[in-house]
matplotlib code that plots the C-alpha trace (Angstrom):
import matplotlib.pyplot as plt

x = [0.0, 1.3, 1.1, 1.9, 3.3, 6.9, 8.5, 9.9, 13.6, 15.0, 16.3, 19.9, 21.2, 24.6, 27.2, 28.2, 31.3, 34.3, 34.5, 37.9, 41.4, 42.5, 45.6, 48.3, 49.0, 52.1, 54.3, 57.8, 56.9, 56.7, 60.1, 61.6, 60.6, 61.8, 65.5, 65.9, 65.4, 67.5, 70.4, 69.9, 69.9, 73.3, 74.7, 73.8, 76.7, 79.2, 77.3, 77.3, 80.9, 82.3, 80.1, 82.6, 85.4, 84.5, 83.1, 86.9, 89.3, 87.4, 88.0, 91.5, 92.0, 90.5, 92.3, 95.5, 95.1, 93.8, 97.1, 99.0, 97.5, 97.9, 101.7, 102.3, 100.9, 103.0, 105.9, 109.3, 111.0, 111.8, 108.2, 107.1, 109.5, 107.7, 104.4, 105.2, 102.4, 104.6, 100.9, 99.4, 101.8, 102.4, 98.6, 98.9, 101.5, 99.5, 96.7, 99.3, 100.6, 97.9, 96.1, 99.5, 100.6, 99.8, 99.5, 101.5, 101.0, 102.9, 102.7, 105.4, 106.5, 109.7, 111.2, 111.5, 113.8, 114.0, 115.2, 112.7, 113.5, 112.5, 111.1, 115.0, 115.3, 118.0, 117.1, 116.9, 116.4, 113.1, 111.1, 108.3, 107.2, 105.2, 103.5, 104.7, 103.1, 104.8, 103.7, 105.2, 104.2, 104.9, 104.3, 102.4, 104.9, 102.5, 98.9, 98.6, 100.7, 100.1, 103.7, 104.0, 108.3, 108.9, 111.6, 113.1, 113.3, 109.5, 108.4, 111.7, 110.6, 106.7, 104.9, 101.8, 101.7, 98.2, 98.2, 95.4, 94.9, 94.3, 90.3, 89.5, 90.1, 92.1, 94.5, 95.2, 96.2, 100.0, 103.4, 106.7, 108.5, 111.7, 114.0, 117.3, 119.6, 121.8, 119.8, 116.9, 114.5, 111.7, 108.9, 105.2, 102.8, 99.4, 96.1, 94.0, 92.4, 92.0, 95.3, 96.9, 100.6, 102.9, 105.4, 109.2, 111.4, 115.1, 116.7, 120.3, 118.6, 118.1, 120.1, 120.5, 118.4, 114.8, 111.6, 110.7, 108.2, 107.4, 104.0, 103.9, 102.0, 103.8, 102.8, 99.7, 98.6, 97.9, 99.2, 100.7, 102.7, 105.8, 107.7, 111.2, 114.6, 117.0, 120.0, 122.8, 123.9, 125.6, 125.7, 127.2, 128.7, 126.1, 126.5, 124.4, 123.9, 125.5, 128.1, 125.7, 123.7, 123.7, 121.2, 119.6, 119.8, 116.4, 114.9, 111.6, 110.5, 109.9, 109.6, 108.4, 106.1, 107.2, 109.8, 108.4, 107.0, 107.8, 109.7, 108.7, 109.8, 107.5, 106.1, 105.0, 107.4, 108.8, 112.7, 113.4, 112.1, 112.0, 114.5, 115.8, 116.4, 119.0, 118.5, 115.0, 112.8, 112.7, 115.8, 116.1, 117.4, 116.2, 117.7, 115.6, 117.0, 117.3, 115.0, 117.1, 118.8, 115.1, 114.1, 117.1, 117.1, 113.0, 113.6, 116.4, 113.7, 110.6, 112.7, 114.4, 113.4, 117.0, 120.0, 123.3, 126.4, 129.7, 132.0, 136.1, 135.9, 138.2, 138.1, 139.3, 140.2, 141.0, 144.4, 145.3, 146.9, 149.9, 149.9, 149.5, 152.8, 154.8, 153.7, 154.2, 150.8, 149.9, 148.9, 147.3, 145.8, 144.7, 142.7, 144.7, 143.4, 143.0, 141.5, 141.5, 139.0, 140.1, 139.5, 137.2, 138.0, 140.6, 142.8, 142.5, 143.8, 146.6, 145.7, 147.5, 146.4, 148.6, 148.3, 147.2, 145.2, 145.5, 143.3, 140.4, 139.5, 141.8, 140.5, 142.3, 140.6, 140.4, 137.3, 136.7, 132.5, 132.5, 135.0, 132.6, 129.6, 131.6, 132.2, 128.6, 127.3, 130.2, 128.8, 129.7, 132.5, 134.1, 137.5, 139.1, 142.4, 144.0, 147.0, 148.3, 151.5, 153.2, 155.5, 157.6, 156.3, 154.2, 151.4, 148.9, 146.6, 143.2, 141.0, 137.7, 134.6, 132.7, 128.9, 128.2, 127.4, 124.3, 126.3, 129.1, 130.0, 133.1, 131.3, 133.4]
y = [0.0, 3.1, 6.0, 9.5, 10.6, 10.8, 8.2, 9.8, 10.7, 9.7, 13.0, 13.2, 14.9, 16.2, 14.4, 17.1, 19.0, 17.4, 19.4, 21.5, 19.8, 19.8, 21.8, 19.7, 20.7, 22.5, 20.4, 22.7, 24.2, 20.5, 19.6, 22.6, 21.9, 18.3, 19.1, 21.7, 19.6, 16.9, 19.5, 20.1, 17.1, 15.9, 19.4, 19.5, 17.5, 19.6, 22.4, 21.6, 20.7, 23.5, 25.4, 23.4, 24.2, 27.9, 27.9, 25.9, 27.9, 31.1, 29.7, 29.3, 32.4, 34.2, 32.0, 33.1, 36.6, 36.8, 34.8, 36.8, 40.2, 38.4, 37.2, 41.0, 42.1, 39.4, 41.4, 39.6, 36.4, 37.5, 38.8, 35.3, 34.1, 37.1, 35.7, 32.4, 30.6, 29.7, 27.2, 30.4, 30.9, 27.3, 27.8, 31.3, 29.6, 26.7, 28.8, 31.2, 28.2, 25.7, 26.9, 26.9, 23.7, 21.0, 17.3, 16.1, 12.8, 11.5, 8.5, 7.1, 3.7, 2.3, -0.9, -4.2, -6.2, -10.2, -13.1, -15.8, -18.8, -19.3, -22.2, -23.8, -23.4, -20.4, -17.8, -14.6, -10.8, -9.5, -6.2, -5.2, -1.3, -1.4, 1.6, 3.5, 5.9, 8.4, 11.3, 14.1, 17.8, 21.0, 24.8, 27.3, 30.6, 32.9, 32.9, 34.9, 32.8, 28.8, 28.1, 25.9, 24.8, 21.5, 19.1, 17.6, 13.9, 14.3, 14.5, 12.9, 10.9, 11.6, 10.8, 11.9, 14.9, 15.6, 18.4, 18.8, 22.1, 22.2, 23.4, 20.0, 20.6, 18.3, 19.6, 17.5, 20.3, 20.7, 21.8, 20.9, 24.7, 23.4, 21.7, 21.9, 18.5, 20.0, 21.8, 19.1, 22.1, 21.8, 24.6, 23.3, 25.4, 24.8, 26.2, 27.1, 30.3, 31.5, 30.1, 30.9, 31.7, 31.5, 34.4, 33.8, 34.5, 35.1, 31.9, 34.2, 35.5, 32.5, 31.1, 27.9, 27.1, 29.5, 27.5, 25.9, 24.1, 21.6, 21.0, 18.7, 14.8, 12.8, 9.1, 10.8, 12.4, 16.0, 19.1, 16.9, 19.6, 18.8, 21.7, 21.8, 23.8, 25.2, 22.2, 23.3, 25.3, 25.3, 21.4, 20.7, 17.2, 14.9, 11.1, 10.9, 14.8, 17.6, 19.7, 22.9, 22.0, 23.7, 22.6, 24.2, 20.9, 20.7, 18.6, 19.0, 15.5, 15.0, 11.0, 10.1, 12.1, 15.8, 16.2, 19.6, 21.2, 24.6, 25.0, 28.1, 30.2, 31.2, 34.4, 31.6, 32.7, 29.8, 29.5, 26.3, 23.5, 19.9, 17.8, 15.1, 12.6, 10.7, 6.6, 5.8, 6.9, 9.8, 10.1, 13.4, 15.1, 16.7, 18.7, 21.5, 24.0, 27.3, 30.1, 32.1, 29.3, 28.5, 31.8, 31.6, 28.6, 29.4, 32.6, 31.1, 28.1, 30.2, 32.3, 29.7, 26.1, 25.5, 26.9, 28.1, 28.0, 28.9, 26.2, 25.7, 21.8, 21.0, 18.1, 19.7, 18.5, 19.7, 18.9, 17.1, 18.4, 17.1, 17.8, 21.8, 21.0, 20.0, 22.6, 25.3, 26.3, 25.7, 29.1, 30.2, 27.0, 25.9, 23.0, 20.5, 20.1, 16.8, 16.6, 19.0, 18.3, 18.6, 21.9, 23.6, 26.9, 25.4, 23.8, 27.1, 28.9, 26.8, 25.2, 21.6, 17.9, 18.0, 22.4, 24.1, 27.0, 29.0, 32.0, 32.9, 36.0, 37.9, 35.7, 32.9, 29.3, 26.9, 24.7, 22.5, 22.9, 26.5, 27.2, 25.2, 27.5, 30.7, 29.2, 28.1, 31.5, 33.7, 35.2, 32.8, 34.8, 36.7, 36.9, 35.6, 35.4, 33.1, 32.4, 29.0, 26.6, 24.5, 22.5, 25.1, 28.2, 30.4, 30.8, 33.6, 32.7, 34.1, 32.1, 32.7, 31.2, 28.9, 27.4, 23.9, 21.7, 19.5, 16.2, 17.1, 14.3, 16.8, 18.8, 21.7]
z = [0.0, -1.4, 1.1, 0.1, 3.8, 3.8, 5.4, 8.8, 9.0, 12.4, 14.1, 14.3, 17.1, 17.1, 19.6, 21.8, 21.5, 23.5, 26.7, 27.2, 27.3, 30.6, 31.6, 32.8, 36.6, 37.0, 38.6, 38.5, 41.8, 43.2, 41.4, 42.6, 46.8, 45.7, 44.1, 47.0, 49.2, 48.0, 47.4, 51.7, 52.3, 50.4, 51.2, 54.8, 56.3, 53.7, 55.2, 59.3, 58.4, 57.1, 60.4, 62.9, 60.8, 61.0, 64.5, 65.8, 63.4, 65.5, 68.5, 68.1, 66.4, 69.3, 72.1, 70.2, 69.9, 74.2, 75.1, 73.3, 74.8, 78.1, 77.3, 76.4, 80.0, 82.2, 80.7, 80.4, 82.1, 85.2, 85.8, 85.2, 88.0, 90.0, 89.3, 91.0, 88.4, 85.6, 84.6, 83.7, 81.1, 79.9, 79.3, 77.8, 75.4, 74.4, 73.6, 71.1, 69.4, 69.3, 66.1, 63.9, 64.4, 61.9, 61.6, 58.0, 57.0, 53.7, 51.7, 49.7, 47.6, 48.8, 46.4, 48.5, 47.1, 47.8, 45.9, 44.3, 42.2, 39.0, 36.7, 36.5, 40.6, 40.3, 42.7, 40.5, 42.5, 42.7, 43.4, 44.6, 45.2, 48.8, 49.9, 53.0, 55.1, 57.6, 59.8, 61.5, 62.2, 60.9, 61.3, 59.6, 59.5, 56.7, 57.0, 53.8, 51.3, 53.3, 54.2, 56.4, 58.4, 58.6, 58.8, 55.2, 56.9, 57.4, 53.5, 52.2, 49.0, 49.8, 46.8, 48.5, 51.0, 53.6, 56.0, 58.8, 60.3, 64.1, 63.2, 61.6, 57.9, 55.6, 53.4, 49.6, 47.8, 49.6, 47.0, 48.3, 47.7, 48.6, 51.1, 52.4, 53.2, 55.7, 58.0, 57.7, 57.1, 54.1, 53.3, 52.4, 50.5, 51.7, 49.0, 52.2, 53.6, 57.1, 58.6, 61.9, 61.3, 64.4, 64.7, 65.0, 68.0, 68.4, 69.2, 70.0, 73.2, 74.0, 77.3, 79.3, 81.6, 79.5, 79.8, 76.4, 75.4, 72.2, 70.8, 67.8, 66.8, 68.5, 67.5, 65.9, 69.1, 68.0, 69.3, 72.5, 74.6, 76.5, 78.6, 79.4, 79.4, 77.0, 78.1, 76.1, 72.9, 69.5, 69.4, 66.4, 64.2, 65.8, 64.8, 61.3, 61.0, 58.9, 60.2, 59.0, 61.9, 64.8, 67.3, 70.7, 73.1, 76.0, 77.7, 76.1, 75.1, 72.0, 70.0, 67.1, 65.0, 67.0, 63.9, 62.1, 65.2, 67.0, 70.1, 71.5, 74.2, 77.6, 75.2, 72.4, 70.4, 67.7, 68.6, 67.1, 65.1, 66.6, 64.3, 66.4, 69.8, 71.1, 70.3, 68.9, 71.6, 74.3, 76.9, 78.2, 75.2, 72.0, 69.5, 67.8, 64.5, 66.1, 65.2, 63.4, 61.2, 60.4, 59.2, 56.7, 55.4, 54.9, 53.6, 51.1, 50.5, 49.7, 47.0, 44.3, 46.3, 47.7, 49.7, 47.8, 50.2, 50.3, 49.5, 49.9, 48.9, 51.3, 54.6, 57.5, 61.3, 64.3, 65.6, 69.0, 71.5, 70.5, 66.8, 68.0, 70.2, 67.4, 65.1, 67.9, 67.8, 71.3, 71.7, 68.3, 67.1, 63.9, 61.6, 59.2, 55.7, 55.2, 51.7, 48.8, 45.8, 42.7, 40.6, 43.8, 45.2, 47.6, 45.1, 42.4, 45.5, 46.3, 49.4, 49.8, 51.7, 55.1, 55.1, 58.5, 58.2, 60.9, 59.9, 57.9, 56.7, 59.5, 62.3, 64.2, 63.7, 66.0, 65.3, 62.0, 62.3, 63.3, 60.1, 58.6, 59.2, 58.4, 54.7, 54.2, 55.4, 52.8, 50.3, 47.0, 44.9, 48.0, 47.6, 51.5, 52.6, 54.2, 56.4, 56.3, 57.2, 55.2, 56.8, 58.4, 55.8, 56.5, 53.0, 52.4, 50.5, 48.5, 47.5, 45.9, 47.3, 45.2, 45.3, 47.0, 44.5, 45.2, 44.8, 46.9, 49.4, 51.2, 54.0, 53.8]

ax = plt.figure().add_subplot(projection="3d")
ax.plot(x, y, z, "-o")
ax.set_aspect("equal")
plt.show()
């Protein structure tokens, strides 16, 4: 059946639109609280550490500058003695010094050799490199530029040098400016800020019988202090040490691990630097570099890295009581020249093996060491004269002074 109604169109209805896109939350604030926090968290030890470095380096910055004020009121030595409380000062002192010392520790590789056998059952030599590490203590002497006085035995053939300040910090970055043989004296460089520098003293003044004191890491036990008294000095030609030392001799004790530090005097003054004992632990006597040989051999050190010396290249001795007899020198004196190198100032001279000189530069002589130091410490190319005998001739001599060379194995 045909109808003529349209057929119905079912109504469409448009889907509706798609609602907004969301905005994605911001989240950077969120990251940020997180990576600041992390970055307090990792960084708050470095942080809290670095506090205590600054909080103890304050401390003993100001417990050094009040001792010194009260050093400078007690007044000199014999005020001290007046005082009756000699504590007060050893306190005062400790106080001063306390924040310059350092603790060195060194590492180094030292070849062991042995003998193994091999496939045929020969025994063949062998090496091995084995690592070494040593200790001793030191001196800061210039705040501004990180120099820190030690001894040369201390950081001989370190491969690896570590330096801890008295406030807690750990020093990697150390340069070895130079060191001196003879005098067993060798200048660190330290790349930190804020130091405490001690301040030099006059070893000359010096006299037997001053209170001293040492402070150094002896067997790694920081900043120990000992106290004692100036027993002797100008000792010089020890057993095993160079005749260009010249050491103050106390009773301070010192062992293993003091080597490096100050000896100061009863105003905290640095008069010497510990070097040395007597057998292989503490027995009454230490040795210390005096002051003022300290300051020169540093002063030489922190300019070209080594100490240039007067040279005659010559052995001398000092004659016996008898030899002076027979020579008729009784009264004057004089040193017999044992050994002459070849082609060194002594030989271009004219000096001879089996010469006596009896005077150097217009003065009488009478002791091989302390001629000794009078070469070392004349200017190299000075022109000297000297008076010496021959068999039964009297020779006057000039004689040019030359450089020490670094190989040298003739101490004069």
């Amino acid at each position: 059946m045909h109808s003529d109604e349209p057929t119905p169109f079912p109504y469409y209805q448009p889907a509706p639109p798609p609602p907004p896109p969301r905005s994605a939350p911001n989240r950077l604030p969120i990251l940020v609280v997180i990576l600041a926090a992390l970055v307090f968290v990792l960084l708050l030890p470095l942080g809290a550490e670095q506090f205590q470095y600054a909080v103890k380096r304050g401390e003993l910055r100001a417990q050094a500058e009040v001792a010194e004020e009260q050093l400078a009121k007690l007044g000199d030595k014999a005020s001290l003695v007046k005082l009756g409380d000699t504590s007060l000062a050893f306190t005062l002192v400790a106080q001063r010094i306390e924040g310059s010392v350092v603790h060195i520790n060194t590492e180094s590789v030292k070849i062991v050799r042995r003998e193994v056998e091999d496939e045929w059952g020969l025994r063949v030599p062998y090496g091995r490199g084995e690592r070494m590490r040593g200790q001793g203590s030191g001196v800061i002497v210039d705040a501004a530029n990180g120099y820190v006085v030690t001894n040369y035995h201390v950081v001989q053939d370190a491969a690896a040098l570590e330096v801890k300040l008295a406030d807690g910090r750990t020093i990697g970055d150390v340069r070895l400016v130079g060191y001196d043989v003879l005098t067993d004296m060798a200048v660190l460089k330290l790349q930190a800020d804020k130091l405490i520098a001690a301040e030099w003293g006059d070893s000359d003044k010096l006299k037997v019988g001053d209170w001293v004191l040492a402070i150094g890491n002896p067997y790694g036990l920081d900043r120990s202090l000992t106290v004692g008294v100036v027993s002797a000095k100008e000792r010089r030609g020890l057993a095993s040490r160079s005749p260009y030392q010249d050491f103050l001799q106390t009773d301070a004790a010192v062992n293993p691990g003091n080597s490096g530090g100050p000896l100061v005097d009863i105003t905290g003054k640095v008069v010497g630097i510990n070097t040395a004992i007597v057998g292989e632990a503490f027995r009454g006597i230490s040795f210390a570099i005096p002051s003022n040989t300290a300051k020169e051999v540093y002063a030489k050190l922190i300019e070209g890295g080594k100490v240039a010396r007067g040279w005659l290249g010559v052995g001398l001795d000092n004659l016996t009581a008898e030899q002076l007899k027979d020579a008729g020198l009784e009264k004057t004196g004089g040193l017999l020249v044992t050994r002459v190198i070849a082609n060194s100032p002594a030989a271009l001279g004219g000096l001879r093996p089996g010469d006596i000189i009896l005077q150097w530069d217009g003065k009488p002589v009478v002791d091989a060491m302390e001629l000794t130091l009078q070469i070392a410490k004349t200017t190299i190319g000075t022109k000297v004269e000297v008076i010496a005998l021959r068999g039964e001739s009297p020779l006057k001599l000039t004689i040019t002074i030359g450089q020490r060379p670094d190989d040298v194995n003739v101490r004069r």
